[in-house]
N, C-alpha and C positions, 0 to 999 in steps of 0.2 A: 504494500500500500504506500501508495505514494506521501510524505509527510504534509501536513497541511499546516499555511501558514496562520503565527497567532492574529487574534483578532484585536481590535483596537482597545486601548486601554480606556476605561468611561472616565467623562471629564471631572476632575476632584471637586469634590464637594465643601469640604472643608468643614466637616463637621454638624453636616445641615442636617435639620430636626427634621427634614422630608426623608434622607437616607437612615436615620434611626427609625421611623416607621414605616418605611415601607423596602429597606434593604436598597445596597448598591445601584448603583444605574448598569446598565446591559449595554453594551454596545457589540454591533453586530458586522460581518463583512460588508467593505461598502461604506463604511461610516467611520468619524473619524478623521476627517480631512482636517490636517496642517495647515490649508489656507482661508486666508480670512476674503472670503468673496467679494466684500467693499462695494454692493450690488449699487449705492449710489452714486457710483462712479461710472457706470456701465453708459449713460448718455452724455460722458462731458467728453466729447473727442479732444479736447487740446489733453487731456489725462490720457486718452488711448492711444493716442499719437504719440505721446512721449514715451507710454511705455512699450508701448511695440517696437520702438526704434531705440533702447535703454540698453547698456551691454550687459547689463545682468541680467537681460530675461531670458525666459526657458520658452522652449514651445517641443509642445507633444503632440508628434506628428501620427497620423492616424489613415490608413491606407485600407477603404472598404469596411471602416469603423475597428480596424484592429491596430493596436496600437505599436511603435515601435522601441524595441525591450534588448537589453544585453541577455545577452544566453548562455549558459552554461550545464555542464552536464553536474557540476561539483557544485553548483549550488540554485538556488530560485530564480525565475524571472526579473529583469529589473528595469524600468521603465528607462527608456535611452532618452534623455533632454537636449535637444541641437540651441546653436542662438541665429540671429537674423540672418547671419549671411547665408547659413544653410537653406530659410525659409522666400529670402529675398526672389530669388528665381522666377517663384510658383505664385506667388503674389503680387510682385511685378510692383506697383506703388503704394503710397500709403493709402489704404481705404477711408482714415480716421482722419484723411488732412482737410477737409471740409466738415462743418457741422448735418448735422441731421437734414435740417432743410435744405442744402444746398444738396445735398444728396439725392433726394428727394425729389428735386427738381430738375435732376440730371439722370434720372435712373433711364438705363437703359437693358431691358430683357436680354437683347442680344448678345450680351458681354459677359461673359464666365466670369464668375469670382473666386475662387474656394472660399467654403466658411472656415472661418474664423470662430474662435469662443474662447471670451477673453475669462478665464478661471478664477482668478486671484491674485492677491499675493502672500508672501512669506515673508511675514513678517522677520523671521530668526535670522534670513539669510543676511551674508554681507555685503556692503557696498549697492544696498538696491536704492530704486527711484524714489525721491523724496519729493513728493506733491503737494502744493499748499491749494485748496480752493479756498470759498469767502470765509470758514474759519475755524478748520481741521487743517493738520498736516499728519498726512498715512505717508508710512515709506517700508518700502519691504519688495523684495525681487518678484515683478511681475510674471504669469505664467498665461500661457495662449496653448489652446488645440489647436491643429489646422489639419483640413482634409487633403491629403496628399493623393487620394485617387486619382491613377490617371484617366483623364478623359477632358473631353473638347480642346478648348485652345487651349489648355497647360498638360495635354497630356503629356508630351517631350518633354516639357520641363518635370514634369513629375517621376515618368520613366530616367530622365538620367538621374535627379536628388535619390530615389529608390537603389538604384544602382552604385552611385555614388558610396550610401551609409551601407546597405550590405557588404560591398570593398572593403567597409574597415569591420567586419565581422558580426555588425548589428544586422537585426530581422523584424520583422513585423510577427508578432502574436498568433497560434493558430488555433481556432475552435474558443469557444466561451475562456476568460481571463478569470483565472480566479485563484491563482498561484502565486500573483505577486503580495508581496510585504504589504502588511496592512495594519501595524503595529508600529507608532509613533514611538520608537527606540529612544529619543531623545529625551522623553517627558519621563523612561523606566525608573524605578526607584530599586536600590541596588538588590530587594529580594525581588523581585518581580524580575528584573534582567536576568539572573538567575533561573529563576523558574523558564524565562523563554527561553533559557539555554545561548545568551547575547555578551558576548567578552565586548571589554572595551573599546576592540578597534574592528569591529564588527557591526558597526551602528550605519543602519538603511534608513534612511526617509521611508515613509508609508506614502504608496502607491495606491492603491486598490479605491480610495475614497477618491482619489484627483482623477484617475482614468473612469469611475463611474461619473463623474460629471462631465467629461468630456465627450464620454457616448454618447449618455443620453443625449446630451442637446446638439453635437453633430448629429444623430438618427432623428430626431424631432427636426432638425431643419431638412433634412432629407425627404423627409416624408411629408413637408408639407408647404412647397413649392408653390403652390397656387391659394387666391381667396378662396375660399370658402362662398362667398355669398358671388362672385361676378366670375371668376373662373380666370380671371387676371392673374401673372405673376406678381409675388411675394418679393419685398425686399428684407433681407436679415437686418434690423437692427438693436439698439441696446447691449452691444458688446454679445451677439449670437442668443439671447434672449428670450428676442421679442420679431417678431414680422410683421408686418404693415404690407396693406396695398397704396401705391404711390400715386397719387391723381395723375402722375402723367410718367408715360414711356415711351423715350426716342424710337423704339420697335417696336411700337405698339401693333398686337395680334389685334388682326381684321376680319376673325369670325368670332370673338366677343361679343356677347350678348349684352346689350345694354341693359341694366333692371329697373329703368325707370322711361326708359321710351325716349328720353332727351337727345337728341345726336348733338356731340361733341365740334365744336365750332377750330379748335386745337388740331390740326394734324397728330400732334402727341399726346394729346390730352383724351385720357380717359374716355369711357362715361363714366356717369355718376357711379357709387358704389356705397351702400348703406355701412358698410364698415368705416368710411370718411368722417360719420358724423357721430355723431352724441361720444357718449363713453365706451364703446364697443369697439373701437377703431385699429385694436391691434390683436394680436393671434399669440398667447403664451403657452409654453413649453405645457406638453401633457403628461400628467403623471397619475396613472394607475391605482387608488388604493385596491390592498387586496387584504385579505384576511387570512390568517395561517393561526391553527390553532390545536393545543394540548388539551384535549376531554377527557376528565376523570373520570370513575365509574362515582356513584353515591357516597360510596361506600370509603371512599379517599384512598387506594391501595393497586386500580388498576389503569391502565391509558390507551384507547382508542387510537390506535393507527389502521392506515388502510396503504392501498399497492394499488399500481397500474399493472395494464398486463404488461405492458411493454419493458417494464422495471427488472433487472439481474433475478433470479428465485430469492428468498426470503429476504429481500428487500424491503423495508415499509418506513412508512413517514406519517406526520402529523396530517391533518385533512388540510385543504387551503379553498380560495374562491376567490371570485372579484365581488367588493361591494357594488351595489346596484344604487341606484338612483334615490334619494328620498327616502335613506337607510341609514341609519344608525349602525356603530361599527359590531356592537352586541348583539344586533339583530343581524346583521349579515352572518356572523357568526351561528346564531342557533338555525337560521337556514340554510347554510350550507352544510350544516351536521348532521340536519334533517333530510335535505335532499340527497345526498352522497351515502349516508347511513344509517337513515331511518330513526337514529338517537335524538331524543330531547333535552337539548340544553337547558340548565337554568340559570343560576349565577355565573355572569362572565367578566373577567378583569381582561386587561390590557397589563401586556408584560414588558413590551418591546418594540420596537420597530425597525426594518434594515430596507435603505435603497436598493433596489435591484434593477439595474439597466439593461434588464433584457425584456421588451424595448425599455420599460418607463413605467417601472410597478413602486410602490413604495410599500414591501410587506408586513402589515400591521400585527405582532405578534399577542395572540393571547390566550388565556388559559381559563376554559370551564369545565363545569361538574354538572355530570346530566343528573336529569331529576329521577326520583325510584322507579316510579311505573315508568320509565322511557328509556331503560340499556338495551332493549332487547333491539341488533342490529338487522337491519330490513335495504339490501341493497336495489330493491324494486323500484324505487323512486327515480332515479338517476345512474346511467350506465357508466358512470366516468370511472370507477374504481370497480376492478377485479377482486377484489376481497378485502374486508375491513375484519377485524377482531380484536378485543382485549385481553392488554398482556399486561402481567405480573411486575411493581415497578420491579423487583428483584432482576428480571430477566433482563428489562431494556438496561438496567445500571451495567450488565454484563457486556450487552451488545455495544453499549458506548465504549467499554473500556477494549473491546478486542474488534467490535464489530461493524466501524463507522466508516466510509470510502465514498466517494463519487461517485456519479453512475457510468462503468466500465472501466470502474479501476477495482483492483482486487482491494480484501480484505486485509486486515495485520495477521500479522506470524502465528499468534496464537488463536486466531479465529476456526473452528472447527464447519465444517460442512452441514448443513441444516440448523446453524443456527440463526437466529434473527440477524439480519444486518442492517446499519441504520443512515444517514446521511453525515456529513463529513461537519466538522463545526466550527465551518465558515456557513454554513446554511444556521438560518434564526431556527431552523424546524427541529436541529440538534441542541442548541439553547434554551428550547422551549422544554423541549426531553429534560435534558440535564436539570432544569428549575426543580419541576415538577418531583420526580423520582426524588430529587433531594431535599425534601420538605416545603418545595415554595406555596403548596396550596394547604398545609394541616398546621401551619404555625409553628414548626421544627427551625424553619429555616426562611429567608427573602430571598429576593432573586438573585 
């Protein structure tokens, strides 16, 4: 079994009477990010200007949304950071040397951009950009995605940078990323460095939280190219954010449908577009809640897991779902426990939560106890799971310590053939396990 990396350490408390009652905070893969996203900076282009063109900044370049990473057989993934001149090429000028409107009034469809998604910065780092607006100064080493797929006019340019960093031995990422360092080494206190098994000159930056923000919002501008309401191209702005339709485009498409009948008096100029006016007038990033949860039986002592078919043999995991519309996050929960397994929830807490950028889910983790008359599991409702049943927490305590792996990776050394096996814990759904089994629901123990 392949070793899985630690999860991020949850941010200190310092004593707060919220972690004396209700236990630690949870932090899960995914989460955990070193930078401070400074989200009010995202519209002031003389700040994106500066930092984009800053000799300290980093950009993580990201080819078909996979990101590019140092490689080794002797040790983890590691996110590879280029600086401008590597990116200059593919980008060609500054994007951010005009404000918004001037942009705006210049957009033209016909002209490839790569996106851009300006991440944050790093605060820790040194010698980064020092920004005064009207009456903050933030300074810390800015950090940028950029989509280095090649295609249309920077394909060349993209084919040779790709070329180029493989020459010096870096690659791009393959299949879902979920291997790189995701534990902020620097904040370790020296028994916890210890525990992750971390010597002194072995300190990684945590990746896993900067490359899930970096997909996500390269895939959300990917997939969402056009208004919604006129069927017009989308321009990316707010630092990869936010998209807008631009009243006017020097290549303006000529089988657009007007949605108000008005013909456009402008060669470039639009038609009208209901997203222009009132407060609706931009398109933000989509994010998924979804529900993942640990069901007791009554009785405080057993836990409901179920399997796909498609899943390794004695495989199982906690249930999950996406919330639904004009749903409460406990009600999502007691029906998808219901539909999936026929069991009746009743009392549900909220344990956790972990981003998961596959696209753009935000996995809300939590833990209920079905009511007496409702264990009896009934897969009749809903065909998504090949078999559900209650196991012994004794058992799963077992399967976590020998039995926990990714799907199509083997089990640890000491795992035996038919025994339960469980998901890896970088997954919230082995978190939830581990609470659980170790008293988070009878008062033994917090999360």
């Amino acid at each position: 079994m392949p070793s899985q990396p630690a999860n991020p350490e949850p941010a200190p408390d310092y004593d707060s009477m919220l972690s004396r009652k209700f236990g630690k905070e949870v932090a899960n893969y995914f989460s955990g990010s070193p930078l401070n996203r400074v989200g009010f900076l995202r519209g002031d282009h003389k700040y994106l200007s500066q930092a984009l063109n800053h000799p300290s900044t980093q950009f993580l370049l990201c080819n078909e949304l996979q990101p590019l990473v140092t490689s080794s057989k002797d040790s983890r993934d590691k996110l590879a950071w280029v600086k401008h001149d590597h990116v200059k090429q593919v980008i060609a000028s500054d994007p951010y040397a005009s404000n918004e409107q001037d942009m705006l009034g210049k957009y033209d469809s016909g002209t490839y951009i790569p996106q851009m998604v300006f991440l944050g910065i790093d605060e820790k780092g040194k010698d980064g950009l020092a920004y005064t607006n009207k009456k903050n100064t933030y300074t810390g080493i800015p950090h940028f995605a950029v989509d280095v797929t090649p295609k249309n006019s920077v394909k060349e340019a993209c084919e040779g940078l790709i070329k180029e960093l493989e020459g010096k031995g870096l690659a791009f990422a393959k299949g879902r990323v979920m291997d790189i360092e995701a534990l902020d080494e620097l904040l370790l206190s020296p028994t916890s460095r210890i525990r992750a098994g971390k010597g002194a000159n072995s300190l990684i930056p945590p990746s896993a939280a900067i490359y899930a923000e970096a997909r996500q919002l390269l895939d959300w501008n990917a997939r969402n190219p056009f208004c919604a309401q006129c069927g017009q191209p989308t321009l990316s702005v707010n630092g990869g954010f936010k998209r807008t339709c631009p009243p006017k485009d020097l290549s303006r498409m000529s089988n657009a449908l007007p949605t108000t009948g008005v013909a456009p008096t402008d060669a470039s100029e639009r038609p009208p577009c209901a997203t222009r006016k009132g407060i609706s007038n931009l398109s933000f990033p989509r994010t998924d809640p979804t529900v993942i949860m640990a069901v007791i039986n009554h009785a405080g002592d057993k836990i409901l897991l179920g399997r796909q078919k498609r899943w390794p043999p004695y495989w199982f995991s906690t249930l999950a779902g996406f919330a639904e519309p004009a749903e409460s996050i406990e009600e999502a929960v007691r029906r998808e426990v219901y539909e999936e397994a026929g069991i009746l929830v009743g009392r549900v807490v909220i344990h956790s939560t972990q981003p998961w950028p596959y696209p753009a889910n935000l996995m809300i983790g939590a833990v209920g106890q079905a009511i007496p008359q409702g264990e009896k599991i009934d897969l009749g409702n809903d065909p998504e799971l090949d078999d559900a049943r209650w196991f012994d927490f004794g058992e799963v305590r077992e399967a976590l310590r020998v039995g926990t792996s990714g799907l199509g990776e083997d089990a640890g050394p000491e795992y035996k053939e038919g025994g339960l096996r469980l998901p890896p814990s970088t997954a919230i759904a082995n978190q939830l396990m581990t609470s659980v089994v170790n008293g988070f629901a009878n008062g033994v123990a917090k999360m």
